[in-house]
N, C-alpha and C positions, 0 to 999 in steps of 0.2 A: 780459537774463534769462539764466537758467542752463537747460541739455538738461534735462530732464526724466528722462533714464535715465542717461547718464554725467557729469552737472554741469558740463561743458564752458560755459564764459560765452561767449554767443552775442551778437556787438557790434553785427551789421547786421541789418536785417529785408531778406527778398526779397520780400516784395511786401504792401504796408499799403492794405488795403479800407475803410478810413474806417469811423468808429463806425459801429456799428449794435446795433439792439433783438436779443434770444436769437431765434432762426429761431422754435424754437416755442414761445414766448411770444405766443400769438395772444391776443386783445386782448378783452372781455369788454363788451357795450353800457354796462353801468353804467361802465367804468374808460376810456371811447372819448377822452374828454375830461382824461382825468390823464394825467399827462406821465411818458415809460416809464423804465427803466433802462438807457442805453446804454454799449456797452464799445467800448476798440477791437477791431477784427479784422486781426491781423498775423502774416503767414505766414514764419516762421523756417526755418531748418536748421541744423541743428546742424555746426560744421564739422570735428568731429570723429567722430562716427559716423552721420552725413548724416538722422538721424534728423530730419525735417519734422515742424511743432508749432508750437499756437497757442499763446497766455500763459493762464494761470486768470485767471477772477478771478470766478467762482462756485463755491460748493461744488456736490456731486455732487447731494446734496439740495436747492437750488436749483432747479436746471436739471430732475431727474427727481422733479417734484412730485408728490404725490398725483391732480392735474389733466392727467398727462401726456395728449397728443393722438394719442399715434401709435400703433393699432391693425394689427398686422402682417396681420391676416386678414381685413381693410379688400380688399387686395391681389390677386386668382384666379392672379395671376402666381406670388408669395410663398406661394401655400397647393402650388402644383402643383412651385415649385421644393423645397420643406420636404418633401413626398411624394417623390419623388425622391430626392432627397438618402439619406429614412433606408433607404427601401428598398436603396441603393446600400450603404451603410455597416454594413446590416445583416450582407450579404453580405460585404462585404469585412473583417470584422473579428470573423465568426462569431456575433454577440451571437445571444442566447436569452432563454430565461424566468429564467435564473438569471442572467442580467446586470443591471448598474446603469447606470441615464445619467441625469447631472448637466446641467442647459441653463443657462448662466449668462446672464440679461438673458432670460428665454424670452416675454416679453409676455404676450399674452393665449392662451398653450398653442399658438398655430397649429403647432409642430412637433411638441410632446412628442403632441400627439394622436396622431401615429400609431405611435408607438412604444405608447403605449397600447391601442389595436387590436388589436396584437400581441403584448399581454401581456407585455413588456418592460418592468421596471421602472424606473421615474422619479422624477427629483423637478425640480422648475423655481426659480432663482431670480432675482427679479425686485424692481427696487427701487420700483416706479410701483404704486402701489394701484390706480390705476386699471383698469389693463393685469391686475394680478394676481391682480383680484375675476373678472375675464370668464373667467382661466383655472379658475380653481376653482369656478365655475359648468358646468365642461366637465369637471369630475372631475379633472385635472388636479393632485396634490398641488405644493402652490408656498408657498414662503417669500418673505415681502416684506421685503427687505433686502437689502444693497449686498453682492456677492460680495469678501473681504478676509479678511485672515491670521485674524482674531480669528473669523470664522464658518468659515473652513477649519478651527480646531481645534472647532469645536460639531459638524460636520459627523463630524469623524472619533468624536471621542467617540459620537455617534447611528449607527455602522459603518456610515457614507455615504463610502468609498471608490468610484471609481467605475472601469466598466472601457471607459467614454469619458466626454468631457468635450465638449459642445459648444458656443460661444462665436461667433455670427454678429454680423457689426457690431457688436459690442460692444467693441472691445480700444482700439476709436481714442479711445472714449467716458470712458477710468479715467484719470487724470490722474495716480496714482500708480505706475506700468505695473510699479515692480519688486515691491511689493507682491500686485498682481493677479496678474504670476505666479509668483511664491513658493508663491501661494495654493493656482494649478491643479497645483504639482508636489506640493503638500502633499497631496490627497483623489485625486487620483491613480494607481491601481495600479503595480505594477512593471512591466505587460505592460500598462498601458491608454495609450488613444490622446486625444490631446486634438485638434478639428477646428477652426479658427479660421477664419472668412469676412472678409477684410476689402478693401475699396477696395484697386487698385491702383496707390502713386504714379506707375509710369510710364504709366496713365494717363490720370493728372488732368494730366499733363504735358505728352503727346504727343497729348493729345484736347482741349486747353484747358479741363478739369472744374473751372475755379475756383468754380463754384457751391459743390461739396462742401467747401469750407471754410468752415466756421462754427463757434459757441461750443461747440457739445456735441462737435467733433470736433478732440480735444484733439494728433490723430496720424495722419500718412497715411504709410504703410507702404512698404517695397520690400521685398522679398528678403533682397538686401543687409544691412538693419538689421536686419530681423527673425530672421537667421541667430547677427547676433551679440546680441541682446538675449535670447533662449530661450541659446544660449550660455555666459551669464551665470550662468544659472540650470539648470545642467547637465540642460538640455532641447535637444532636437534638430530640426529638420525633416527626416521623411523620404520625403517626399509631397507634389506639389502640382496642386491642377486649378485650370485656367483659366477664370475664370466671365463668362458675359455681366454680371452682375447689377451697380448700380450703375455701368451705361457698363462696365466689365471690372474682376473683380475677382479674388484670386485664394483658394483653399481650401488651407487647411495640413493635413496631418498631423503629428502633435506629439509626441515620448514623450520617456519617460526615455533620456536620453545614455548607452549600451552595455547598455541592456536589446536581449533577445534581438529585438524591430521593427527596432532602431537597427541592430545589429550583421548583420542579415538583409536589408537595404535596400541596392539598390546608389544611390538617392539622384538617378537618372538627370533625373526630372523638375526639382528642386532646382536642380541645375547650370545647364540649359539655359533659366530664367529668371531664373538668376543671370549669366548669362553676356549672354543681352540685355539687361539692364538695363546691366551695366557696359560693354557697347559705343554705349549710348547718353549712357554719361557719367554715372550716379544719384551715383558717387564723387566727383562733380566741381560747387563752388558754380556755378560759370558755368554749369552746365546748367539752373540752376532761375530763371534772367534771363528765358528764354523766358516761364514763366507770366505775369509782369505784362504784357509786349509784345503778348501774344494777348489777353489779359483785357480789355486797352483797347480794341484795335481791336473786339472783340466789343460792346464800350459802345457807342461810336460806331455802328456798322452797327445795332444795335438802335436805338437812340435816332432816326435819320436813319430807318430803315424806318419805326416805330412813328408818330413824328409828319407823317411824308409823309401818313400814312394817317388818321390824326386831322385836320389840316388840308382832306382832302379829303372830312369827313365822315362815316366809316365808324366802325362800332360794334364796338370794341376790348375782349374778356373773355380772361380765362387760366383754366386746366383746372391743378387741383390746387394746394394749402393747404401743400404740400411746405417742409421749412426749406430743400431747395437753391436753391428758389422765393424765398426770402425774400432769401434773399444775392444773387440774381442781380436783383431788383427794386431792392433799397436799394444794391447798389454801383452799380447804371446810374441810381438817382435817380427811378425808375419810381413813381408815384403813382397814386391814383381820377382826375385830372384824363384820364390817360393811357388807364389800363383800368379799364372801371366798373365788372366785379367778378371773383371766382376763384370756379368751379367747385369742387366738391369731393364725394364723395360719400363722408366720414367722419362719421355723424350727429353726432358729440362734436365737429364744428368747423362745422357751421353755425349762423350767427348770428352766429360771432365775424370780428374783422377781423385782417387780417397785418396783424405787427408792423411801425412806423414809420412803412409806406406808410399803412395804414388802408384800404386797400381792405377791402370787404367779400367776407363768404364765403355762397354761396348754394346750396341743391341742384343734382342734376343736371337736374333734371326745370325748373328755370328757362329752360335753354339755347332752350328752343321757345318761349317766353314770348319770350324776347329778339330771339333770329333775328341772333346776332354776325354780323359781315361778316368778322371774323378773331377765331381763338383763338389763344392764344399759349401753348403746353405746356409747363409748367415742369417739371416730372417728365418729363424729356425720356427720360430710361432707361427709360421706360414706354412710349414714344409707336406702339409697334406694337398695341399690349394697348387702348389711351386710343383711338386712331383709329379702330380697331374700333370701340367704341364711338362713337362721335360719325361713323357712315357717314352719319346720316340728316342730319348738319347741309349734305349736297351738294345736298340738294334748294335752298335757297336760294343756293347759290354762296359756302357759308363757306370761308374761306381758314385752313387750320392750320397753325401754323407752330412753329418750334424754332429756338434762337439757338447750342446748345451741342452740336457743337463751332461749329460757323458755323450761317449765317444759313441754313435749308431750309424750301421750302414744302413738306408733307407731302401737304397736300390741298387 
């Protein structure tokens, strides 16, 4: 395969996770018994601008169908970090009644709402009907359709310039990445900020997060790359916070290259995650050999825990319908034989089964119906927020547990 951003022909894979079904492609009663679509899952880098990345082989529309599952205000974590966040940004970059913010991928409003509260003008877009009806039932003005060059110029013609752009988890997701950001320099102001959220490859590296590789996430990120690919596109980083979210991830500040941000920024935080990363090696293929060596031994340790514990009788469920969930099920070979079913408290996914394994998915309110002897938390980024919730499963002696980065009992 060829880079995705610099066409560099990429000749080895670093680490090949054996086919599997789309993460959230969960599985519908009537289709439980038809045979799915499966791809491989193979983790590249590019060895000329270290840029990490999986192969297409879905369209965009595919994968973010009308039926998408992933409701971000599902989440108390996600709505308190989204509050946060704009109040922070509100301040930090002055916006008012007379400003614009643009949210590319904004789901079902969970952020633009509060910039709406605030009477800060908005607009969301979002490519999932699903996700985009729930926003616009919140007032929330939202277009449904895929953020790219051809809607950056309908944008500007409608004088949807904006004087921030915001872009959470969304950038790993575009598979065409020079075009996506073509797009954000295009609607843009000369003095606006673009905020980018995304996973942090070192780490998915230095934390063993192979979960978070799957079909929709086309790109996992350093510094590093990210310096030179907005580079490209005479766009800057002049800003960066450190975020717990998704295991650690990090927040961009973004503008135009020698607008008055750029040229006013001494870029202090920039450096000093750029500079970790390259003392851990991000520049170097041999450093990305570690994922597959930690990934296995994490198989093994699970698979040896989980069926010690099945052998000895005990009643095996997992907490959360997550796609990290899925990769980390289907690469260990985890089935219903194993765990009889996934927790979940997304009403748009119960009923349905994860992909390949086919376990089923059930309310929360099951969990005291069952009376698990261990849960197994796949949304392990969650599991402080998930435990909470689940204090009451200690009256029977449930055991919770998390595999990633290693093997811990929680409770």
């Amino acid at each position: 395969m060829r880079c995705k951003f610099c066409n560099t022909k990429i000749k080895e894979p670093c680490f090949d996770l054996g086919s599997t079904a789309v993460s959230n492609d969960l599985i519908i009663q009537e289709k439980l018994n038809h045979s799915e679509k499966i791809y491989p899952l193979v983790f590249y880098v590019c060895p000329k601008c270290f840029l990490a990345q999986t192969e297409q082989y879905q369209k965009g529309y595919e994968i973010f169908s009308d039926d998408y599952v992933y409701f971000s205000s599902c989440s108390s974590y996600w709505l308190e970090h989204s509050k946060r966040y704009v109040e922070n940004v509100i301040d930090k970059l002055g916006l008012d009644d007379q400003s614009f913010v643009l949210e590319i991928a904004s789901n079902d409003g969970y952020l633009l709402t509060n910039f709406v509260e605030k009477n800060i003008r908005c607009l969301g877009i979002e490519p999932t009907r699903s996700t985009a009806l729930e926003a616009m039932k919140k007032g929330i003005p939202t277009i449904v359709d895929f953020f790219n060059l051809e809607l950056a110029d309908i944008l500007i013609k409608d004088g949807h310039k904006a004087d921030l752009i915001i872009a959470n988890n969304v950038l790993a997701h575009v598979p065409n990445i020079n075009d996506f950001i073509a797009s954000f320099k295009k609607v843009l102001k000369r003095n606006g900020t673009i905020t980018i959220e995304a996973p942090h490859l070192l780490n998915l590296i230095e934390e063993n997060q192979f979960d978070t590789i799957y079909h929709e996430h086309f790109f996992y990120f350093s510094v590093f790359n990210l310096i030179n690919i907005f580079k490209e596109h005479d766009l800057s980083i002049y800003d960066i916070e450190e975020l717990k979210t998704h295991g650690g991830s990090i927040r961009l500040y973004v503008t135009h290259t020698n607008s008055s941000i750029d040229a006013n920024s001494d870029k202090r935080s920039v450096h000093e995650v750029l500079n970790r990363e390259l003392n851990c090696g991000i520049d170097s293929l041999e450093y990305y050999n570690n994922l597959k060596t930690n990934a296995f031994k994490t198989k093994i340790i699970a698979l040896q825990y989980l069926l010690e514990k099945k052998s000895n009788g005990k009643k095996i469920i997992a907490f959360g319908a997550a796609a990290k969930g899925n990769t980390f099920l289907n690469y260990c070979g985890i089935k219903k034989d194993i765990i009889d079913v996934v927790v979940d408290e997304t009403p748009y996914k119960i009923g349905r089964y994860m992909p390949q394994s086919k376990i089923p998915i059930v309310p929360f309110e099951e969990i005291k119906k069952l009376r698990p002897d261990i849960i197994v938390l796949l949304p392990w980024n969650h599991k402080d927020e998930i435990v909470e919730k689940l204090v009451f499963t200690r009256e029977w002696g449930c055991e919770i547990v998390v595999f990633i980065p290693k093997l811990k009992v929680l409770q």
